[in-house]
TIRO-242218 format. One line per field, with one value per atom (N, C-alpha, C): x negated, y, z negated; residue in three letters; atom name. Coordinates in Angstrom, 3 decimals, padded with zeros to 6 digits. Example, Ala and Ser with C-alpha at 12.3 -4.5 7.8 and 13.67 -1.06 7.14 Angstrom:
<atoms>
u: c(-013.190;-012.300;-013.200;-012.850;-013.670;-012.900)
v: c(-005.690;-004.500;-003.300;-002.250;-001.060;000.030)
w: c(-007.800;-007.800;-007.800;-007.080;-007.140;-007.870)
res: c(Ala;Ala;Ala;Ser;Ser;Ser)
atom: c(N;CA;C;N;CA;C)
</atoms>
This chain:
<atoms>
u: c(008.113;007.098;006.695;007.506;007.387;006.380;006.745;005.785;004.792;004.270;002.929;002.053;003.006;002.281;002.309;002.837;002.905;001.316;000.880;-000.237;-001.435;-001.152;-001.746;-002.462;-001.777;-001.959;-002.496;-002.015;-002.560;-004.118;-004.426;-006.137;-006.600;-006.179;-007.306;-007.506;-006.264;-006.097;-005.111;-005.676;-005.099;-004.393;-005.406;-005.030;-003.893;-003.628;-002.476;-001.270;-001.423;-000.299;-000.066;-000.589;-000.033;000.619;000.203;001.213;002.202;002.578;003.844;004.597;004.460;005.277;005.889;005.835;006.743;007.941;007.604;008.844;010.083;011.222;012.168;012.843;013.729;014.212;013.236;013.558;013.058;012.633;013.401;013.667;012.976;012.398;011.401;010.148;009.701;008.931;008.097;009.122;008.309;008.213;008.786;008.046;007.129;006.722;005.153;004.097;004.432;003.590;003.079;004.241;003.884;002.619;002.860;002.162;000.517;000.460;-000.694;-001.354;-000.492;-001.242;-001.520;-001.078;-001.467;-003.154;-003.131;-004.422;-005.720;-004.880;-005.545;-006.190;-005.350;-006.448;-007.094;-006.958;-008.145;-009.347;-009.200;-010.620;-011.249;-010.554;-011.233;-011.715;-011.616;-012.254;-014.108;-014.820;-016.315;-016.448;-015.724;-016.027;-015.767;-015.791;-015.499;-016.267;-016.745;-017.711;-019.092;-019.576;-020.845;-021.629;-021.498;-021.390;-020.693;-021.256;-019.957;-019.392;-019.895;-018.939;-018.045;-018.310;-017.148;-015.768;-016.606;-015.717;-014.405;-015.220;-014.363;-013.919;-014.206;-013.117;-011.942;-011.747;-010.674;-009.955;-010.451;-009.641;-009.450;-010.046;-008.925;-008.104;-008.085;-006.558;-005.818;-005.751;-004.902;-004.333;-005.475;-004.891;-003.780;-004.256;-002.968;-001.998;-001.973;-000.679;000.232;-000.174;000.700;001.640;001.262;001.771;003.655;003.849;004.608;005.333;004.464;004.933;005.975;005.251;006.173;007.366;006.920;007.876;009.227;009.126;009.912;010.126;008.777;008.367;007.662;007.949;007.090;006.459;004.953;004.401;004.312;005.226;005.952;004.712;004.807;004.436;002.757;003.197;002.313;003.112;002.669;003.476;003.710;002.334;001.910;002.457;002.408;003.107;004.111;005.028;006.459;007.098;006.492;007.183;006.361;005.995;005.253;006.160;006.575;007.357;008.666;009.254;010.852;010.852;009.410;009.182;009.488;008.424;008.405;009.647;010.484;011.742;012.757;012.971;013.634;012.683;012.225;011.496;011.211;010.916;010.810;009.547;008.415;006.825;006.883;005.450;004.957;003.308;003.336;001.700;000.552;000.855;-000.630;-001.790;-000.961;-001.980;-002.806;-001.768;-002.350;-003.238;-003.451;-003.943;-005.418;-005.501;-006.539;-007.319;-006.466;-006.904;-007.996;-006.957;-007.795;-009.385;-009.031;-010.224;-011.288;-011.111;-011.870;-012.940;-012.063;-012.675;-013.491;-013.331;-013.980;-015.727;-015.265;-016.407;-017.208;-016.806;-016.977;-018.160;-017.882;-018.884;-019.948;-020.001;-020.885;-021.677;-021.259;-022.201;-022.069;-020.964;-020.389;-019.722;-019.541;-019.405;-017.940;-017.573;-015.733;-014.977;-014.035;-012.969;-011.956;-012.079;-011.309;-009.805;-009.206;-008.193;-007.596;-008.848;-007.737;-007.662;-008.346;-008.955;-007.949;-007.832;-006.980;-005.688;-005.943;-004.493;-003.803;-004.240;-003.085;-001.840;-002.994;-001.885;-001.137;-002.030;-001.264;000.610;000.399;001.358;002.660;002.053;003.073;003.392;003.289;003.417;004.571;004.192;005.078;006.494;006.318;006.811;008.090;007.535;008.583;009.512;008.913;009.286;010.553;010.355;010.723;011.112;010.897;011.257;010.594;010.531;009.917;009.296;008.342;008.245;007.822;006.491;005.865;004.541;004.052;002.708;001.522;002.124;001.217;000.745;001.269;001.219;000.692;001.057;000.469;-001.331;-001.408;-002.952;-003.638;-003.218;-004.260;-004.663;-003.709;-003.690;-004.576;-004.086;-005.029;-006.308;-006.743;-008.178;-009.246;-008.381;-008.829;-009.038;-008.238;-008.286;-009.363;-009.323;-010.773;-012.232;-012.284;-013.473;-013.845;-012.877;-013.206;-013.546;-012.510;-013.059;-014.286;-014.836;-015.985;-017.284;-016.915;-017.710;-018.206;-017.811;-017.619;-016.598;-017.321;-016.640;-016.355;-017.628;-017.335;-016.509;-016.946;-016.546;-014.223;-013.997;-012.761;-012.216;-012.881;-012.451;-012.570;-012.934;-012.803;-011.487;-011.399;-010.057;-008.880;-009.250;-007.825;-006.988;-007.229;-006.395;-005.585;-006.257;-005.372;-003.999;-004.189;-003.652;-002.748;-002.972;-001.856;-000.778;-001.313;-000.621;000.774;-000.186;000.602;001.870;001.349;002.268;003.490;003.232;005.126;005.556;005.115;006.623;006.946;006.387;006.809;008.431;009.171;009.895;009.299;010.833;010.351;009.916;010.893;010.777;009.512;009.286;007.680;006.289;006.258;005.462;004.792;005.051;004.094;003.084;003.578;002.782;001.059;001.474;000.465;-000.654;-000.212;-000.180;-001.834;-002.589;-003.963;-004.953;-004.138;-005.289;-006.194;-004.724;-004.922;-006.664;-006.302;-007.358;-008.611;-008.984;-010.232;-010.520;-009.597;-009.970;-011.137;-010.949;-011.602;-012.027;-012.747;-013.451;-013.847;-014.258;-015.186;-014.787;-013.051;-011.932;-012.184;-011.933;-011.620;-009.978;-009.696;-008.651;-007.519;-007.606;-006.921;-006.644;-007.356;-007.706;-007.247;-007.194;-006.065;-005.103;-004.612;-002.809;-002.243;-003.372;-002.652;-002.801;-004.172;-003.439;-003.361;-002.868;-000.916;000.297;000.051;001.776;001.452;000.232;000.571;001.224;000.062;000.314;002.270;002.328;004.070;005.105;004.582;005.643;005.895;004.803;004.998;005.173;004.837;005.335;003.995;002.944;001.492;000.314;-000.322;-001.398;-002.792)
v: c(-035.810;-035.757;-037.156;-037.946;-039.529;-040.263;-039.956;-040.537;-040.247;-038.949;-038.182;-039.028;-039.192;-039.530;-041.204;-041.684;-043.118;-043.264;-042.754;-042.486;-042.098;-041.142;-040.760;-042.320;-042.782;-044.098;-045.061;-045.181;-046.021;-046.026;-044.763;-045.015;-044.552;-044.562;-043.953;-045.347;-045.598;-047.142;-048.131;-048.842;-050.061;-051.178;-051.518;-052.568;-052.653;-051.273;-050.905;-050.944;-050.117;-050.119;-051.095;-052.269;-053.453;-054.273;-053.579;-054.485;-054.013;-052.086;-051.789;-051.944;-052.845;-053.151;-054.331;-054.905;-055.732;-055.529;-053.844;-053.394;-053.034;-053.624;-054.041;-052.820;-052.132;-050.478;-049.743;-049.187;-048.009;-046.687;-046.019;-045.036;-045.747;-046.925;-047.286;-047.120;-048.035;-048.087;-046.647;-045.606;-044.222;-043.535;-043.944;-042.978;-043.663;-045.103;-045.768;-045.155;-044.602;-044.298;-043.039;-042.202;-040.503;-040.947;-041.875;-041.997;-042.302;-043.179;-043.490;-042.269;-041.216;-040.712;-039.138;-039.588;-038.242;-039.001;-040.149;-040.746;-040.075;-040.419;-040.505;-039.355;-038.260;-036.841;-036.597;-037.433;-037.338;-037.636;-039.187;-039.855;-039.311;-038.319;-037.565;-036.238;-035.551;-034.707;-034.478;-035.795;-036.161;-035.960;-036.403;-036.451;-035.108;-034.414;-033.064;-031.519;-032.094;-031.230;-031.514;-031.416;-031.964;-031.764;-030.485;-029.818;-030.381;-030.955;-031.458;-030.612;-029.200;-028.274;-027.706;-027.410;-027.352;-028.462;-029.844;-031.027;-030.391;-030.253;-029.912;-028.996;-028.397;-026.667;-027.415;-028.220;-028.477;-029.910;-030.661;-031.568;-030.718;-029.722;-028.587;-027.508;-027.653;-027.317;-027.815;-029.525;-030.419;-030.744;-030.593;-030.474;-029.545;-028.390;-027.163;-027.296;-028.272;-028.464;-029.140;-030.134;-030.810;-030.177;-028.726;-028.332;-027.806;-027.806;-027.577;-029.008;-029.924;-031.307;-031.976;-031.902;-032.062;-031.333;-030.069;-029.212;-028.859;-029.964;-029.640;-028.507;-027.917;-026.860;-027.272;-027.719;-028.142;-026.815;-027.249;-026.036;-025.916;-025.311;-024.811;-025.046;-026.003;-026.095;-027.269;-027.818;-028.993;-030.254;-030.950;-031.843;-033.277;-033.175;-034.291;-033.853;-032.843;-031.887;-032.298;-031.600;-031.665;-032.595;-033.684;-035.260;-035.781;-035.600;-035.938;-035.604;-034.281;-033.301;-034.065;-034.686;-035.094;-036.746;-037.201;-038.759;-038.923;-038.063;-037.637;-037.539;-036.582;-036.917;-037.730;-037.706;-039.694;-040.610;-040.610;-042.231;-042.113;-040.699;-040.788;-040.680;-040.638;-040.704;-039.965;-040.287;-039.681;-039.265;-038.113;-037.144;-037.511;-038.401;-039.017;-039.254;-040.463;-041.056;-040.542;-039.138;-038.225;-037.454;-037.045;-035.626;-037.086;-038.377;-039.229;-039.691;-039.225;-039.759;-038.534;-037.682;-036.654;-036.217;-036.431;-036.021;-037.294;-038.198;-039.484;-038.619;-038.666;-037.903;-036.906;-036.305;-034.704;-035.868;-036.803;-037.267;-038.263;-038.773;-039.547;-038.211;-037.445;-036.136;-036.071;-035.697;-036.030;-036.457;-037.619;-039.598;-040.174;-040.207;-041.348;-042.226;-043.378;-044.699;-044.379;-045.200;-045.195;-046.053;-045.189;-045.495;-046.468;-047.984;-048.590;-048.194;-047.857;-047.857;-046.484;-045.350;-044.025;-044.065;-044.879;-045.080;-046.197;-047.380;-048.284;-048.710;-048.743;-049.839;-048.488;-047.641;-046.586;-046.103;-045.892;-045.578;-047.239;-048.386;-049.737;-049.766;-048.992;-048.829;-048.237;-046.875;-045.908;-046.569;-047.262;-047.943;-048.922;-049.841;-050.583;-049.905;-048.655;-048.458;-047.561;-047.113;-046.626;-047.800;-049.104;-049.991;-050.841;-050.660;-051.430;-050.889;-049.532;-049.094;-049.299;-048.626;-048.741;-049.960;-050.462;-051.594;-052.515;-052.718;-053.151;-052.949;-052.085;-051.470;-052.526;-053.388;-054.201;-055.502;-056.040;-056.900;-056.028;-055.055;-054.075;-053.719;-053.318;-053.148;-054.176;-055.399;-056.143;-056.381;-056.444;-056.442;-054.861;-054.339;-052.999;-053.168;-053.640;-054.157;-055.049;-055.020;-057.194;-056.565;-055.127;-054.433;-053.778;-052.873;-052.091;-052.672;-053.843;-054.342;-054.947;-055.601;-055.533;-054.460;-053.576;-051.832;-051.231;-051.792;-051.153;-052.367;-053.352;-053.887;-055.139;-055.309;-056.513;-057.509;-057.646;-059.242;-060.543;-061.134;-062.194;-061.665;-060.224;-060.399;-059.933;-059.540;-059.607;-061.433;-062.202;-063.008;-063.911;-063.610;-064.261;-063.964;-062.454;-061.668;-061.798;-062.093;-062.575;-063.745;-064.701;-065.875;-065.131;-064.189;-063.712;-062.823;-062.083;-061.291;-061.570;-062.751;-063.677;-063.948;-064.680;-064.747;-064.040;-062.458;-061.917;-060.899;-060.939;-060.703;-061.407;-062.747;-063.594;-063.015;-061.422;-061.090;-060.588;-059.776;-058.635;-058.842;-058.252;-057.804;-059.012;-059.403;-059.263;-058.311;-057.422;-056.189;-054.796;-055.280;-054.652;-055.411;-056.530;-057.700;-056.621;-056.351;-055.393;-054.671;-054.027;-052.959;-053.544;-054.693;-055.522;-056.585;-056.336;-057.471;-057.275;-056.034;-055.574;-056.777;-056.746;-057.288;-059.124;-059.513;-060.947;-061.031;-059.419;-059.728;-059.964;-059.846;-060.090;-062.126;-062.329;-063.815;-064.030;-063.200;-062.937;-061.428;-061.072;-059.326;-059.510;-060.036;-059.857;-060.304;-060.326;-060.879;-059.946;-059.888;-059.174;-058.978;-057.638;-057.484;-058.753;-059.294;-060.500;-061.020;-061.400;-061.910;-061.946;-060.535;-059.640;-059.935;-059.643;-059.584;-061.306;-061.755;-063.965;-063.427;-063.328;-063.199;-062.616;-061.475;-060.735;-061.457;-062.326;-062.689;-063.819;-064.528;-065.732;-065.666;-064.374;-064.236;-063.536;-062.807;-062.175;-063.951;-063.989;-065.559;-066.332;-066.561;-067.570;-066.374;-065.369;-064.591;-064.743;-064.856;-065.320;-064.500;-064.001;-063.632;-064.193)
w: c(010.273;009.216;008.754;008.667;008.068;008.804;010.200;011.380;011.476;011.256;011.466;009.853;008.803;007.879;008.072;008.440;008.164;009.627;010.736;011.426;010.590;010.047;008.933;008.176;007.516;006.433;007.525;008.227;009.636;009.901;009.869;010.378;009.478;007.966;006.562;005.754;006.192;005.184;005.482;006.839;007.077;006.479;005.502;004.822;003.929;003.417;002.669;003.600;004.802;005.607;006.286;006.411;006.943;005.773;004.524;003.261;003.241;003.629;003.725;004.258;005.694;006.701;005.959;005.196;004.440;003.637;003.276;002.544;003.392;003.273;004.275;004.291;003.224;003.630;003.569;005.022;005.856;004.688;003.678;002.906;001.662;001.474;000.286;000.835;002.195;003.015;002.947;003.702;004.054;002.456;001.518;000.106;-000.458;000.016;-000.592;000.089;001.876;002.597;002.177;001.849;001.456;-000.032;-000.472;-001.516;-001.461;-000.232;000.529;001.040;001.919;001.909;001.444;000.471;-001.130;-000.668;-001.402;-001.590;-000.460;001.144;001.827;002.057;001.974;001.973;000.413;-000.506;-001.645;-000.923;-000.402;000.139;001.282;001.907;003.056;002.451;001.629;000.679;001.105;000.304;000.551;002.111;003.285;004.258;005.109;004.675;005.531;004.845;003.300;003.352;002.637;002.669;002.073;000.617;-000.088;-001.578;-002.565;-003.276;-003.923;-004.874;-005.308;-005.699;-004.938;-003.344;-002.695;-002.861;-002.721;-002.539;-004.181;-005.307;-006.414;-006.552;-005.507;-005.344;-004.878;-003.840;-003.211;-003.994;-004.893;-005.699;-006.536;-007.402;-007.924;-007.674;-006.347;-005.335;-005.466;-005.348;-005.180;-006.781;-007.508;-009.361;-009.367;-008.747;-009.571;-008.315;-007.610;-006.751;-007.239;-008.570;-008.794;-010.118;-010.083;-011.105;-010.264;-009.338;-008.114;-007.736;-007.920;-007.481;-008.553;-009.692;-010.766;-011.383;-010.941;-011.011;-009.909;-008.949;-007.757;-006.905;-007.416;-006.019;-005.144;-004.377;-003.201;-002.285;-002.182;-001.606;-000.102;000.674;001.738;003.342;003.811;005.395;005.059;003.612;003.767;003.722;004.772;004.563;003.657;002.923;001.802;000.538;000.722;-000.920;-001.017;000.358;000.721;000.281;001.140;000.491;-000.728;-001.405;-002.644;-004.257;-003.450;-004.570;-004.634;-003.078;-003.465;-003.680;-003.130;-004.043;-005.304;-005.789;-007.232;-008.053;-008.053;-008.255;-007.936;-007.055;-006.626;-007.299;-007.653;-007.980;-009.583;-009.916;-011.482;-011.360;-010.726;-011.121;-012.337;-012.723;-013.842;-013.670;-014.293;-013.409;-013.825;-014.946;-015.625;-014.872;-014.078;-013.002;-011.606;-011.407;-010.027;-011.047;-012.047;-012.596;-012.969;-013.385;-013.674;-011.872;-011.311;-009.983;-009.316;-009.638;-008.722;-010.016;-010.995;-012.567;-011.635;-011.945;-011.241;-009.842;-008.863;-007.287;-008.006;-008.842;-009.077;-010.031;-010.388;-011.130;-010.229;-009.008;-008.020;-007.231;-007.110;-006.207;-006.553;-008.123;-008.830;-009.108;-009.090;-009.164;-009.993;-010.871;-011.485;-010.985;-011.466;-010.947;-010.791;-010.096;-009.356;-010.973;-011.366;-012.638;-012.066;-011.782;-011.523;-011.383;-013.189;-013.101;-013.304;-012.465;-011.906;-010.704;-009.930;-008.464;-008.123;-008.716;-008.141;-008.785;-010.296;-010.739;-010.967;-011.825;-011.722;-010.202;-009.044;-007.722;-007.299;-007.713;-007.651;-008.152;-009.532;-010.437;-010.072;-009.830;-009.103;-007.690;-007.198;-005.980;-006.179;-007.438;-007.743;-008.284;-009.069;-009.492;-008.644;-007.157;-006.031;-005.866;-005.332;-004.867;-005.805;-007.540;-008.126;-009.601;-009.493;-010.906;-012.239;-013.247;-014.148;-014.772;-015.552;-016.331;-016.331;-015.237;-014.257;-014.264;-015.357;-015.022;-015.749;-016.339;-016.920;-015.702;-015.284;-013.422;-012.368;-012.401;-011.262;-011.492;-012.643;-013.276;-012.751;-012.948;-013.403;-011.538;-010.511;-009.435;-008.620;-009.314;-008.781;-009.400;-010.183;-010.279;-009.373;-009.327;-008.289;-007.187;-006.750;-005.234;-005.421;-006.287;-006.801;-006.608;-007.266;-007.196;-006.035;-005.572;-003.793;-002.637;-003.101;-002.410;-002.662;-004.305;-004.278;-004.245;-003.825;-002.769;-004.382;-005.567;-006.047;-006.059;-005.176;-004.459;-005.635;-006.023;-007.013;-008.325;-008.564;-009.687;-009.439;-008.293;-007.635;-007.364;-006.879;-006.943;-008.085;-009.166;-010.451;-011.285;-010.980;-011.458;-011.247;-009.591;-008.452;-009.518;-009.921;-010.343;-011.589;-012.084;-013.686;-013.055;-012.037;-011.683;-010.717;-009.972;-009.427;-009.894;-011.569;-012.392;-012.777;-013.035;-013.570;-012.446;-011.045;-010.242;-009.784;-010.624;-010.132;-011.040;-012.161;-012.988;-012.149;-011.268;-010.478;-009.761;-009.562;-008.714;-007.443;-006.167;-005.034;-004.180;-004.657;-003.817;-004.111;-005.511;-006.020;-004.894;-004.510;-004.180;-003.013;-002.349;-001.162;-001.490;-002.896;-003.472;-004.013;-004.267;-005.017;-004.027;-002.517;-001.811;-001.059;-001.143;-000.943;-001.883;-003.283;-003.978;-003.122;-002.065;-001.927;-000.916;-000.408;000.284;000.147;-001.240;-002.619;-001.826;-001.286;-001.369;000.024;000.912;002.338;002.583;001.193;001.906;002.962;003.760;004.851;006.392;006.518;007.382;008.329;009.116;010.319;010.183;011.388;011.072;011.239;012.079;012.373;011.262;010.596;009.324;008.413;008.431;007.623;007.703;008.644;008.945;008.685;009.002;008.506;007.351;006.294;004.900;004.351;004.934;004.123;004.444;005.521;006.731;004.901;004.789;004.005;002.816;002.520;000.332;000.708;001.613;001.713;001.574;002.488;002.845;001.518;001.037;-000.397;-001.570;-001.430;-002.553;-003.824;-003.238;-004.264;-003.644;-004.449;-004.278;-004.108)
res: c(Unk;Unk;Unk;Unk;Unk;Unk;Unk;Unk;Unk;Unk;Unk;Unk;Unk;Unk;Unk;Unk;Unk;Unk;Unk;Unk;Unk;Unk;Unk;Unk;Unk;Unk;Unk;Unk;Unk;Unk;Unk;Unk;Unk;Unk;Unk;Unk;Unk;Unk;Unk;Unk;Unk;Unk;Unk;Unk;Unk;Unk;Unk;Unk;Unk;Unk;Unk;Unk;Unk;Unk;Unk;Unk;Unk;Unk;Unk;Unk;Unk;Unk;Unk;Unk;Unk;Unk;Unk;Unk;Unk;Unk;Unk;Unk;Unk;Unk;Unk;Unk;Unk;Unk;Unk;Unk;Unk;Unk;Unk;Unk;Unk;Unk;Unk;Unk;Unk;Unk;Unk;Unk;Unk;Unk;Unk;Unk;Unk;Unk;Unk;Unk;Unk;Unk;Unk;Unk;Unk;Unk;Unk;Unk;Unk;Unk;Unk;Unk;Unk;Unk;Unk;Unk;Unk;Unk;Unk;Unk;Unk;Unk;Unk;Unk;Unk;Unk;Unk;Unk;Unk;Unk;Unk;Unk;Unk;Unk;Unk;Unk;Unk;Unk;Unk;Unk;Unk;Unk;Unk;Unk;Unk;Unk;Unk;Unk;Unk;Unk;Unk;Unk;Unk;Unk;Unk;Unk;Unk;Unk;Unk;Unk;Unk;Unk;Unk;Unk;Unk;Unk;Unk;Unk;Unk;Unk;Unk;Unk;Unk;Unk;Unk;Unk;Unk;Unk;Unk;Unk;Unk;Unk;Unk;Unk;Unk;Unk;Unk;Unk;Unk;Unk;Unk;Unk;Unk;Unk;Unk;Unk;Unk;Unk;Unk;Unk;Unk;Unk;Unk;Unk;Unk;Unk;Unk;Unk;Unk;Unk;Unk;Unk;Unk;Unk;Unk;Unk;Unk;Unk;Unk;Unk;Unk;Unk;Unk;Unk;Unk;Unk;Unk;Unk;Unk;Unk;Unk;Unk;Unk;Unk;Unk;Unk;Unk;Unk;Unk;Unk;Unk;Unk;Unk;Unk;Unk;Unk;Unk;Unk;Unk;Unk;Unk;Unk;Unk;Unk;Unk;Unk;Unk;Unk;Unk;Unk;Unk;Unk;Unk;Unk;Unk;Unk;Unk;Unk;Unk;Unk;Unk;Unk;Unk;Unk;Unk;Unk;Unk;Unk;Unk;Unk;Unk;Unk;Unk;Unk;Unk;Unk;Unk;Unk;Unk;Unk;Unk;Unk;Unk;Unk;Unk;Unk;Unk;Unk;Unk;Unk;Unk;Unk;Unk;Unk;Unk;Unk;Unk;Unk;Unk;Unk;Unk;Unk;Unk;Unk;Unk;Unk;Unk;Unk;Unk;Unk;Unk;Unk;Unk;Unk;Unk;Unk;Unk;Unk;Unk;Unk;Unk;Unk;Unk;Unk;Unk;Unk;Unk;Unk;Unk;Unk;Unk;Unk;Unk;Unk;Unk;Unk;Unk;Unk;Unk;Unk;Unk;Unk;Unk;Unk;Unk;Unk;Unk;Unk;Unk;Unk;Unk;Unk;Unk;Unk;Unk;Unk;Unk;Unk;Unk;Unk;Unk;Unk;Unk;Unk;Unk;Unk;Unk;Unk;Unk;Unk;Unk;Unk;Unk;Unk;Unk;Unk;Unk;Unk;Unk;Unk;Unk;Unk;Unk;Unk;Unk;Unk;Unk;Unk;Unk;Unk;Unk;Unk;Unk;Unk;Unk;Unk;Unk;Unk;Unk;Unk;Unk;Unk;Unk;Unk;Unk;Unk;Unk;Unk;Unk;Unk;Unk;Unk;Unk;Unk;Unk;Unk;Unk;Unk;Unk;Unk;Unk;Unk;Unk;Unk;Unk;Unk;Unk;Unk;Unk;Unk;Unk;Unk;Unk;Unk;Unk;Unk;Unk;Unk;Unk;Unk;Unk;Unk;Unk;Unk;Unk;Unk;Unk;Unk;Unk;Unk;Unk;Unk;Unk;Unk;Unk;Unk;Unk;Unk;Unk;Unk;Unk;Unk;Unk;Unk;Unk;Unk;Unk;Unk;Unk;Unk;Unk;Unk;Unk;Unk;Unk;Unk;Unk;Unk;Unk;Unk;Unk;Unk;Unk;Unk;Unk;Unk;Unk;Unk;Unk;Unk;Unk;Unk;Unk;Unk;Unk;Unk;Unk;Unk;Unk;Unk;Unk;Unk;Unk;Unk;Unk;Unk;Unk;Unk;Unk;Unk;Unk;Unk;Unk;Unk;Unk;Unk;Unk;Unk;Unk;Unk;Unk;Unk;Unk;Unk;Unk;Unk;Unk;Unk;Unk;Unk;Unk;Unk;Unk;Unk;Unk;Unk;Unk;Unk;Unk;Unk;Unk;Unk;Unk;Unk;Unk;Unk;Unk;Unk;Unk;Unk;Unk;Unk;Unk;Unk;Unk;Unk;Unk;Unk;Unk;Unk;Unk;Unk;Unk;Unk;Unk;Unk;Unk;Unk;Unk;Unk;Unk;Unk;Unk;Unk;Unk;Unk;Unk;Unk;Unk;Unk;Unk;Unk;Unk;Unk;Unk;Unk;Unk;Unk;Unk;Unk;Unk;Unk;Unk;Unk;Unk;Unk;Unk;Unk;Unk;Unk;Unk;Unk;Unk;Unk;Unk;Unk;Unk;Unk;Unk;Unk;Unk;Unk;Unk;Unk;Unk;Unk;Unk)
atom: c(N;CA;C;N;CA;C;N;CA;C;N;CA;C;N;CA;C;N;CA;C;N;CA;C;N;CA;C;N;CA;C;N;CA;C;N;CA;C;N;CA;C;N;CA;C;N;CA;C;N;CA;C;N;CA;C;N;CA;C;N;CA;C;N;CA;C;N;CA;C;N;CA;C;N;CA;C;N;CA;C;N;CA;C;N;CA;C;N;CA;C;N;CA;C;N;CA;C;N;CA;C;N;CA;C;N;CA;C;N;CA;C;N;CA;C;N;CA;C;N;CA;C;N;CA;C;N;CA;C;N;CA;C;N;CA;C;N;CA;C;N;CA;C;N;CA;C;N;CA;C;N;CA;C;N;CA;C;N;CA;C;N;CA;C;N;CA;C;N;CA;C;N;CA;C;N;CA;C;N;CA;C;N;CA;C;N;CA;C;N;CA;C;N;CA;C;N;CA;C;N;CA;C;N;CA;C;N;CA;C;N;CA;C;N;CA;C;N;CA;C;N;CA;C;N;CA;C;N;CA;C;N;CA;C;N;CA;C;N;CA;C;N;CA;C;N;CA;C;N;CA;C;N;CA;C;N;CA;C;N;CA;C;N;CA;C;N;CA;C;N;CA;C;N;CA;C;N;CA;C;N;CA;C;N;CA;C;N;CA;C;N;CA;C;N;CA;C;N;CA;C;N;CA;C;N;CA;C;N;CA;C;N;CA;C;N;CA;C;N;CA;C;N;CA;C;N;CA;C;N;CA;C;N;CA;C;N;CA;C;N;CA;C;N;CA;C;N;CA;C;N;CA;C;N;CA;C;N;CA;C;N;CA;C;N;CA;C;N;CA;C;N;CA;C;N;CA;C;N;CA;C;N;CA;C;N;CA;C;N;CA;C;N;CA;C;N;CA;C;N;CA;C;N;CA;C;N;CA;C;N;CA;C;N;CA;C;N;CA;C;N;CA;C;N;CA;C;N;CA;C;N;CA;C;N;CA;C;N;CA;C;N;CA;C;N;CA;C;N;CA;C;N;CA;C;N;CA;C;N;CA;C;N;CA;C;N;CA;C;N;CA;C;N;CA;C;N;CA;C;N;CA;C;N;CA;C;N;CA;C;N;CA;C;N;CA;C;N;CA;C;N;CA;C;N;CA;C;N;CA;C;N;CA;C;N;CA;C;N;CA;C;N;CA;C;N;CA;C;N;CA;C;N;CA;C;N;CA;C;N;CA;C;N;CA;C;N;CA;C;N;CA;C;N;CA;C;N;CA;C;N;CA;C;N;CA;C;N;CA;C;N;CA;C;N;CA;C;N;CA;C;N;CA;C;N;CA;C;N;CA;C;N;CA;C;N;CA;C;N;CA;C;N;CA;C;N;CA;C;N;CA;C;N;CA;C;N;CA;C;N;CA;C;N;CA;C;N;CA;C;N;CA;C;N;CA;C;N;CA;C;N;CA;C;N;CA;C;N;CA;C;N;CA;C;N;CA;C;N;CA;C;N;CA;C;N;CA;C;N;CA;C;N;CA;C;N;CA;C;N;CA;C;N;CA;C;N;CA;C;N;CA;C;N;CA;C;N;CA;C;N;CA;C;N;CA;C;N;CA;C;N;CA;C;N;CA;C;N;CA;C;N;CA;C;N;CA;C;N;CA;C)
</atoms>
């Protein structure tokens, strides 16, 4: 199951999964990935049907799934649930941010503008927060912003942000540092993958964003 999902995260969202290859245990590694790709079948939602009241039939599937997730019922022969439900408990999540994530997608169909921080710093957070435990969410934000505005294609105003949020990622944890490590790429939106992978190998190595 780990494998199929960590493939999964592989071709929905690269850039993330080449930051996870930094997280050194195997058993931290694969519960950031399950986390990725919760995400990743949010963002494939729009792409498979075209209505966007259909699209919000099925992010309010995924709403009343998490009533199961939190509850440590995991709903039986999915495999994003599955591992979502026993993340969840090992790690302590908290549902705020999936129940603002998936509210966000349902307002994204729509045509409201993308909610930075249910879209990016919030899953930034919980990311950090697998990796590194509670207490963290104030460094993680400001870094899941900086990713946001690059994802949604503001560039200057991402690389103006990048330096605050640099900042505030040497509180972080080392072992939080992966989670946060998307935002560096705000410095070169427009890299090729190659590109990529030098700077993540860089911002990882020095421990800076």
């Amino acid at each position: 199951m780990t494998t199929s999902l960590d493939e999964q995260v592989r071709a929905a969202d690269p850039d993330r999964w080449l930051s996870s290859r930094f997280v050194a245990d195997p058993q931290t590694r694969a519960d950031l990935i399950v986390l990725y790709a919760f995400e990743a079948e949010l963002l494939a939602i729009p792409t498979r049907v075209t209505q966007p009241l259909l699209a919000e039939m099925r992010y309010v599937w995924w709403r009343d799934q998490m009533d199961g997730v939190f509850e440590g019922v995991a709903r039986k022969g999915h495999p994003v649930l599955e591992a979502l439900t026993d993340v969840v408990a090992r790690r302590g999540l908290e549902r705020a941010p999936f129940d603002a994530l998936i509210e966000a997608h349902i307002d994204r169909v729509h045509g409201e503008p993308h909610d930075l921080d249910a879209f990016y710093a919030g899953p930034m957070q919980a990311a950090v927060r697998i990796l590194s435990g509670p207490g963290h969410d104030a460094a993680a934000a400001q870094a899941g912003r900086v990713w946001g505005l690059a994802q949604t294609g503001r560039f200057e105003e991402a690389r103006a942000t990048l330096p605050g949020a640099a900042r505030a990622a040497r509180n972080l944890p080392v072992a939080g540092f992966p989670a946060v490590l998307p935002a560096t790429l705000a410095r070169r939106p427009n890299a090729g993958p190659l590109g990529k992978r030098l700077r993540l190998l860089w911002a990882a190595v020095r421990g800076r964003l």
